[in-house]
C-alpha positions, 0 to 999 in steps of 0.5 A: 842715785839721783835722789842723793845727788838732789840731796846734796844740792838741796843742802847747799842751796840751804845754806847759801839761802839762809846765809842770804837771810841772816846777811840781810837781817844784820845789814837792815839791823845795822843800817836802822842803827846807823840812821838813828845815830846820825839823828841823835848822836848822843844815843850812839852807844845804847843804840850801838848795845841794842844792835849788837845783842840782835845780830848776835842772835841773828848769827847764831841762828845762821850758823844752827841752820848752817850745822843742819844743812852739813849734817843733811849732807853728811848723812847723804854721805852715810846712805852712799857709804851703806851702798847707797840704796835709796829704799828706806830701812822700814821698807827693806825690812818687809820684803 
């Protein structure tokens, strides 16, 4: 049982690191096009289109990982609804 119980703080730990991630990469994202904005002003909305289209992919990519670490967890779920054994079902099937 210990080895779900580290499963499902392995997920979340997961998922708030990788939320970190895509935080810091859209913040750096949008701070390096703010500072080129203040430099050239009339470059203000192609500036503004080349950072949407990059933090929109950063998002997506912290949302696909978010999804896998909730699918972690929820297969922990089925491994305790099974009866929680902690052998895999090749191993089971040997003896």
């Amino acid at each position: 049982m210990l080895h779900i119980g580290l499963g499902y703080l392995g997920a979340g730990w997961g998922a708030g690191v990788i939320m970190l991630g895509a935080a810091g990469g859209i913040a750096k994202l949008a701070a390096a096009a703010l500072e080129g904005t203040a430099r050239q002003p009339e470059a203000a909305g192609n500036l503004r289109t080349s950072m949407l289209i990059p933090a929109a992919l950063i998002e997506g990519l912290g949302f696909f990982a978010l999804v896998i670490c909730l699918l972690i967890a929820l297969s922990l779920n089925s491994v305790i609804a099974k009866g929680g054994s902690e052998a895999p079902p090749a191993a089971a099937a040997t003896k």
